[in-house]
Every structure is written in C-alpha cells, then in structure tokens.
OpenMM code with the backbone's topology and positions (N, CA, C; nanometers):
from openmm import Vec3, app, unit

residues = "UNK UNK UNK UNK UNK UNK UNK UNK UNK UNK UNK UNK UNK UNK UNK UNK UNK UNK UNK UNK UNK UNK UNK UNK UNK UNK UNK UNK UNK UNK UNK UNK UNK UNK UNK UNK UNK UNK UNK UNK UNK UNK UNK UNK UNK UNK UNK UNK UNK UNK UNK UNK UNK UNK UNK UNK UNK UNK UNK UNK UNK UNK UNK UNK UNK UNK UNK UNK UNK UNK UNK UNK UNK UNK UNK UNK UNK UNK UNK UNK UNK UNK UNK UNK UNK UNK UNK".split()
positions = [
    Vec3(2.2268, -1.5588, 0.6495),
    Vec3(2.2376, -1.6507, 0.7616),
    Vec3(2.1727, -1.7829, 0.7229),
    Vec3(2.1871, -1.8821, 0.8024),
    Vec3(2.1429, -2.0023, 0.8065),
    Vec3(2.0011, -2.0314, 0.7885),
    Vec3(1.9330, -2.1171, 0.7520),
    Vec3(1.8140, -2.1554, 0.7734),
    Vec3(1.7597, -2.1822, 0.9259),
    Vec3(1.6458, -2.0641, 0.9736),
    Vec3(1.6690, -2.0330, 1.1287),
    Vec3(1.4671, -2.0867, 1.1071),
    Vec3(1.4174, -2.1105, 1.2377),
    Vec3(1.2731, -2.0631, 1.2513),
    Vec3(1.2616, -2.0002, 1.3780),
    Vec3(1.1362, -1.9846, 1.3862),
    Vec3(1.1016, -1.8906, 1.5218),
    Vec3(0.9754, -1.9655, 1.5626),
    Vec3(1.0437, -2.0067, 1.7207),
    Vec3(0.9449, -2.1030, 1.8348),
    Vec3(0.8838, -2.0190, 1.8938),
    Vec3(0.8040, -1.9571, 1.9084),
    Vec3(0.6761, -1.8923, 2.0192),
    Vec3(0.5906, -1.9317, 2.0987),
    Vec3(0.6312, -1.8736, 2.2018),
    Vec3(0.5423, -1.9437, 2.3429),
    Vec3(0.4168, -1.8549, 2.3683),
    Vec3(0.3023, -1.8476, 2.3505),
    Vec3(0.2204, -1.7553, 2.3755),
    Vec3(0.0807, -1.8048, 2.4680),
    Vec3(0.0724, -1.7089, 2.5926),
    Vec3(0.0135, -1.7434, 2.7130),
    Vec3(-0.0476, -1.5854, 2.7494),
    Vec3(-0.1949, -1.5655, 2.8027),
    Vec3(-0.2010, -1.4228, 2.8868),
    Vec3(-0.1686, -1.4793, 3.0480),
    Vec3(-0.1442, -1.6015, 3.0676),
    Vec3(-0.1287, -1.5652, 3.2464),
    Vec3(0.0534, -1.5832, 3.2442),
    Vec3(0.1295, -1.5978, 3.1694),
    Vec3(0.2777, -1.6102, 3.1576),
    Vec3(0.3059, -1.5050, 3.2325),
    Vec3(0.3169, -1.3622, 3.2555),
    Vec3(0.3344, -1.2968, 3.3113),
    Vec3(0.2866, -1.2819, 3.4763),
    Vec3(0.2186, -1.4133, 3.5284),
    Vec3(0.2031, -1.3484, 3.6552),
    Vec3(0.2781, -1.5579, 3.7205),
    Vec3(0.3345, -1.6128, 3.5925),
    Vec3(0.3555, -1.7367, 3.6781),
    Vec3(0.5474, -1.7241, 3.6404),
    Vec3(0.6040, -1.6897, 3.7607),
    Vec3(0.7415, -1.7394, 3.7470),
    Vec3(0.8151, -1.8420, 3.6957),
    Vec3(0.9192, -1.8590, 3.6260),
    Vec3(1.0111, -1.9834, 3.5823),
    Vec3(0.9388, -2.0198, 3.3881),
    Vec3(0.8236, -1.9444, 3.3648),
    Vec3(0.8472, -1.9287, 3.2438),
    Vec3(0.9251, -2.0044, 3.1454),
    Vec3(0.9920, -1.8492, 3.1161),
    Vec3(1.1007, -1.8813, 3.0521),
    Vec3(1.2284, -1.9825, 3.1028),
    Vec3(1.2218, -1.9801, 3.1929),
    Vec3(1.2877, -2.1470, 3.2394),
    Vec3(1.2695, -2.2259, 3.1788),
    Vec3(1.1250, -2.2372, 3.2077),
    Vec3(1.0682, -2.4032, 3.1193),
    Vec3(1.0897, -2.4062, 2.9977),
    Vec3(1.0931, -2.3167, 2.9296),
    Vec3(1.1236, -2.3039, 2.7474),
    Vec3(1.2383, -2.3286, 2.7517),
    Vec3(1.3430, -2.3028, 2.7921),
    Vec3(1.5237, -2.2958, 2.7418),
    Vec3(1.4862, -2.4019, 2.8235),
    Vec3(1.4683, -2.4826, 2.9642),
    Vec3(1.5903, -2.6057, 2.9910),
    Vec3(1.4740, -2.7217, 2.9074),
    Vec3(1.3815, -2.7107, 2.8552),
    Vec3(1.2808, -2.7843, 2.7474),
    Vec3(1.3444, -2.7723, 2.6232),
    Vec3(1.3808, -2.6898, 2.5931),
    Vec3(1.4889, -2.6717, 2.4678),
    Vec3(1.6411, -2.7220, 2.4385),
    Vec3(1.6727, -2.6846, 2.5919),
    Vec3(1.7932, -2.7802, 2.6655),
    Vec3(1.8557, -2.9071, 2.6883),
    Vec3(1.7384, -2.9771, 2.7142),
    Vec3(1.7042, -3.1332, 2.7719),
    Vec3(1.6603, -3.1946, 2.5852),
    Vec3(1.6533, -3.1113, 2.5135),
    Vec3(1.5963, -3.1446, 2.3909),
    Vec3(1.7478, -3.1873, 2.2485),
    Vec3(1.8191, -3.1069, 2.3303),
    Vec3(1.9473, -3.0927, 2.2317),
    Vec3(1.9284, -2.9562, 2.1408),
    Vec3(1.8379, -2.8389, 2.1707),
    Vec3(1.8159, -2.7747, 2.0935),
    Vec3(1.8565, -2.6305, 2.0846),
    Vec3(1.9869, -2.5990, 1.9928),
    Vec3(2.0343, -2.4758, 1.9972),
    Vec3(1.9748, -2.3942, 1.9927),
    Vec3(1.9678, -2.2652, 2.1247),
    Vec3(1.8803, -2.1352, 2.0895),
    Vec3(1.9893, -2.0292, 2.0411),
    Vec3(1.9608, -1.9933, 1.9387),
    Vec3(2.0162, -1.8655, 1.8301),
    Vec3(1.9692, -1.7023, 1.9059),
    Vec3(1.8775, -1.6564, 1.9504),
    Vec3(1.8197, -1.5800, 2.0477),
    Vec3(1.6780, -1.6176, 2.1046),
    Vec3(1.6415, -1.5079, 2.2029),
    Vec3(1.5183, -1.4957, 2.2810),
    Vec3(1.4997, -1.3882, 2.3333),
    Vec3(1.3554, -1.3500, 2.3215),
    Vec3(1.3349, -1.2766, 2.3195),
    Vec3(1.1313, -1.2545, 2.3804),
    Vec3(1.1381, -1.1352, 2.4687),
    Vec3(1.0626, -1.2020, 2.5570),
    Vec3(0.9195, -1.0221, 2.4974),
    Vec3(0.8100, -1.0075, 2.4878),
    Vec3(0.7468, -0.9248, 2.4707),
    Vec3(0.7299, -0.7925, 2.5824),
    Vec3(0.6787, -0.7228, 2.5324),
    Vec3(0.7317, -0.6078, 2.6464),
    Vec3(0.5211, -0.6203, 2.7243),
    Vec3(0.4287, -0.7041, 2.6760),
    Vec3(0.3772, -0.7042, 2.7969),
    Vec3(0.3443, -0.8460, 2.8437),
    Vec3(0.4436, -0.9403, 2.8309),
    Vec3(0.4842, -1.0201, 2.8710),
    Vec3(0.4092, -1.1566, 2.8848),
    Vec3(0.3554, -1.1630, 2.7510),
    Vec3(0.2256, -1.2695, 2.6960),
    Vec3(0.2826, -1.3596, 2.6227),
    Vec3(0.4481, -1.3580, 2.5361),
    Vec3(0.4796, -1.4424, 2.4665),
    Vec3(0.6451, -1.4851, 2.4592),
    Vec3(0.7388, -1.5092, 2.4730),
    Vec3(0.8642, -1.5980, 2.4428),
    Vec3(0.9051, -1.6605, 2.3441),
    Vec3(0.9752, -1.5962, 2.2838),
    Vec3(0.9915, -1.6061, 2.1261),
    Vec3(1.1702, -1.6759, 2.1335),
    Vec3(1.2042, -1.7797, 2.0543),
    Vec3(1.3502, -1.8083, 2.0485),
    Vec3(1.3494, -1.8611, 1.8860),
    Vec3(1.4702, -1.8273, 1.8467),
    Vec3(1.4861, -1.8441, 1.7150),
    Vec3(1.6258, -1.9754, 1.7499),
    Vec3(1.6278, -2.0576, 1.6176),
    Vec3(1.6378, -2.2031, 1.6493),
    Vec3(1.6959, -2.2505, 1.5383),
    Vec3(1.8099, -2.2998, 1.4728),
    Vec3(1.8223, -2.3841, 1.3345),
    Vec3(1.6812, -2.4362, 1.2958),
    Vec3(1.6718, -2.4147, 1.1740),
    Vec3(1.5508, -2.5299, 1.0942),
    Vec3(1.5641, -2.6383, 1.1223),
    Vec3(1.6874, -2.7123, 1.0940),
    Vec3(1.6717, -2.8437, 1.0890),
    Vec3(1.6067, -2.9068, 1.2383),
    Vec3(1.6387, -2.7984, 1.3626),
    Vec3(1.5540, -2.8452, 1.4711),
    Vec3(1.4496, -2.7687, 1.5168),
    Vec3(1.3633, -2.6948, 1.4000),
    Vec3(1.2427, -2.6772, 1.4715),
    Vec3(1.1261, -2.7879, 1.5078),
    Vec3(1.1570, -2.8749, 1.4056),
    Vec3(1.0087, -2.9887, 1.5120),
    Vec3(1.0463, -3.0380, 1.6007),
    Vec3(1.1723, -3.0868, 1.6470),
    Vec3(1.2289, -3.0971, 1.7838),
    Vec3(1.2011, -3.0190, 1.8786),
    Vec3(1.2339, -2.8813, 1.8578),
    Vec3(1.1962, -2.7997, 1.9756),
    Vec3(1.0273, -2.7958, 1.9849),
    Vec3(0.9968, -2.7531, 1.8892),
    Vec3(0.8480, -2.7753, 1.8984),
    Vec3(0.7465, -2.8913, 1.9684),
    Vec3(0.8414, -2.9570, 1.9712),
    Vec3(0.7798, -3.1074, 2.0370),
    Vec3(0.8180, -3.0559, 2.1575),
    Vec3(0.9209, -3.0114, 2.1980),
    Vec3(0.9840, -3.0433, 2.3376),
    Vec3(0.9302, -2.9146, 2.4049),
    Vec3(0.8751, -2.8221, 2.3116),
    Vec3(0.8603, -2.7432, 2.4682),
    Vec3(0.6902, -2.7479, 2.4301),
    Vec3(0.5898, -2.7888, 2.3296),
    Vec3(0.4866, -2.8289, 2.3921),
    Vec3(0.4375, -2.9427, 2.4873),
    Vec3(0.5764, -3.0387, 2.4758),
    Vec3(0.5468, -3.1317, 2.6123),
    Vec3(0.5952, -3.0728, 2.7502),
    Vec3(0.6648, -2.9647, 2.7137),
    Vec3(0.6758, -2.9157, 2.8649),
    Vec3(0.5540, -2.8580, 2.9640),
    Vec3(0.5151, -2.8207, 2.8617),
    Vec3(0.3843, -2.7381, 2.9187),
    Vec3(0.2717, -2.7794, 2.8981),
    Vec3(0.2195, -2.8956, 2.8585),
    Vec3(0.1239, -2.9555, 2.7978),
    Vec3(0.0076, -2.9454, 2.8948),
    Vec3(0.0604, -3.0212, 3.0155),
    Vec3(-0.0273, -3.0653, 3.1260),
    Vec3(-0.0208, -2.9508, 3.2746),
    Vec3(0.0574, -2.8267, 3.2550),
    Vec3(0.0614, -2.7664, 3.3406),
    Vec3(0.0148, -2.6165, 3.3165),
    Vec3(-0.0025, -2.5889, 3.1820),
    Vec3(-0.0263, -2.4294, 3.0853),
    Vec3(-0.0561, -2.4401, 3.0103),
    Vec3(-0.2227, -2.3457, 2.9534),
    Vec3(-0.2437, -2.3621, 2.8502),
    Vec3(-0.1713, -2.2356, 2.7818),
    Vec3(-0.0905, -2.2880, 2.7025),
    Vec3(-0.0012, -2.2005, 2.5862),
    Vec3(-0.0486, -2.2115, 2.4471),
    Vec3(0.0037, -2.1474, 2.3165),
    Vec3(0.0294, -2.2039, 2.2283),
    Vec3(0.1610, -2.1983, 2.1950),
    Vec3(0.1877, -2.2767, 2.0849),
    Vec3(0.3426, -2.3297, 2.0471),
    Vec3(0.3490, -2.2911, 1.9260),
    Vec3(0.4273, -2.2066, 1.8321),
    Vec3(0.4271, -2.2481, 1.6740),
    Vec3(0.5558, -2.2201, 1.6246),
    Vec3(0.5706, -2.2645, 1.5295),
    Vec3(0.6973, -2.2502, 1.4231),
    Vec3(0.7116, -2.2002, 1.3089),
    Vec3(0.7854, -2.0797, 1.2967),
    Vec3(0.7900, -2.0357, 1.1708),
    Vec3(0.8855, -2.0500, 1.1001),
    Vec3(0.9185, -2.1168, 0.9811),
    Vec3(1.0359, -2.1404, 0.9129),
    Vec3(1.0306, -2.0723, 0.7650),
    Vec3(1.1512, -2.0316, 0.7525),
    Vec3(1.1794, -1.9723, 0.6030),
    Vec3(1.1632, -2.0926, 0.4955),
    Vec3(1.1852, -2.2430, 0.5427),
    Vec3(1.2022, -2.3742, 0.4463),
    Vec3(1.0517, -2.4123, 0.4264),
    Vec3(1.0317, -2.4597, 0.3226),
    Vec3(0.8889, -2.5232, 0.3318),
    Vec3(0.8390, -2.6656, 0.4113),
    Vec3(0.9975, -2.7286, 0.3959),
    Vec3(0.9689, -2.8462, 0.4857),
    Vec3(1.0532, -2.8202, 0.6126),
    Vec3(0.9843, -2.8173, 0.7373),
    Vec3(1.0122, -2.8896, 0.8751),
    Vec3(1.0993, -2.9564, 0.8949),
    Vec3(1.2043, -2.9815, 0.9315),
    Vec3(1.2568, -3.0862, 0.9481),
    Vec3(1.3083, -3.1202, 1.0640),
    Vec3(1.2959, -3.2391, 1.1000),
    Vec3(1.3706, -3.2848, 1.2490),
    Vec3(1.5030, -3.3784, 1.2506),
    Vec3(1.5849, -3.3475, 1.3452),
    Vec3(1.7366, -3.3721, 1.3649),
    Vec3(1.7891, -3.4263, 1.4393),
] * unit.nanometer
topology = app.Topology()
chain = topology.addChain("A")
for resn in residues:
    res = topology.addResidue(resn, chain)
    for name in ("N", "CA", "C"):
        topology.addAtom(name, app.Element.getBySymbol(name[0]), res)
C-alpha cells in the first residue's frame, strides 16, 4: 500500500465528553484531509485514523487546532517515511 501514517487522538476524559470523534473527522474534513480508516479503542481513551503521508502534518495541525483550547489531548504521527510531509 501507499505511504499511510497514523494520527492519534489520546485523552482519559474523551470517553465521558460527546462529539469526540466529530471533532477529529470534520477537523480532518475542513482540512482537506483523506481518512483511510478509524478506529476508536475499546476503553475509549484514544482515536486513531490512518491518513496518506503526504498529509500527515496537515492533519496534525488541523486537529491539534481543533482541540487546542477546549481538550487537553495529545496528537501524534506515525509515518513509515522519514520525512513528514505537507500537501
């Protein structure tokens, strides 16, 4: 397959605040940023979407500004490429 990374949303109060995962896809959405899957943990602490490389610092930007000022999350990116790249 393609050169993919993996965006992770990771929070312990995610599970008791609704629209979540909302905010990640239409932040990903509003971003131009194809989600490949998602995928959500079974005790419900993290939100995982896998993403073309060429737009993981895009998404990465876009959904830590979603949540910047309203959740403390963390954000990260894992890519098979050594360089990041944005698109």
């Amino acid at each position: 397959e393609d050169d993919v990374a993996i965006i992770a949303v990771v929070g312990d109060g995610m599970s008791h605040r609704p629209g979540v995962a909302g905010k990640v896809m239409g932040a990903l959405g509003h971003a131009g940023v194809n989600v490949r899957a998602i995928a959500q943990g079974c005790n419900e602490t993290n939100i995982t979407t896998i993403v073309d490389g060429v737009q993981s610092l895009r998404a990465l930007r876009a959904v830590h500004a979603a949540f910047l000022a309203s959740l403390t999350v963390a954000v990260g990116v894992i890519s098979g490429n050594s360089a990041v790249a944005d698109s």
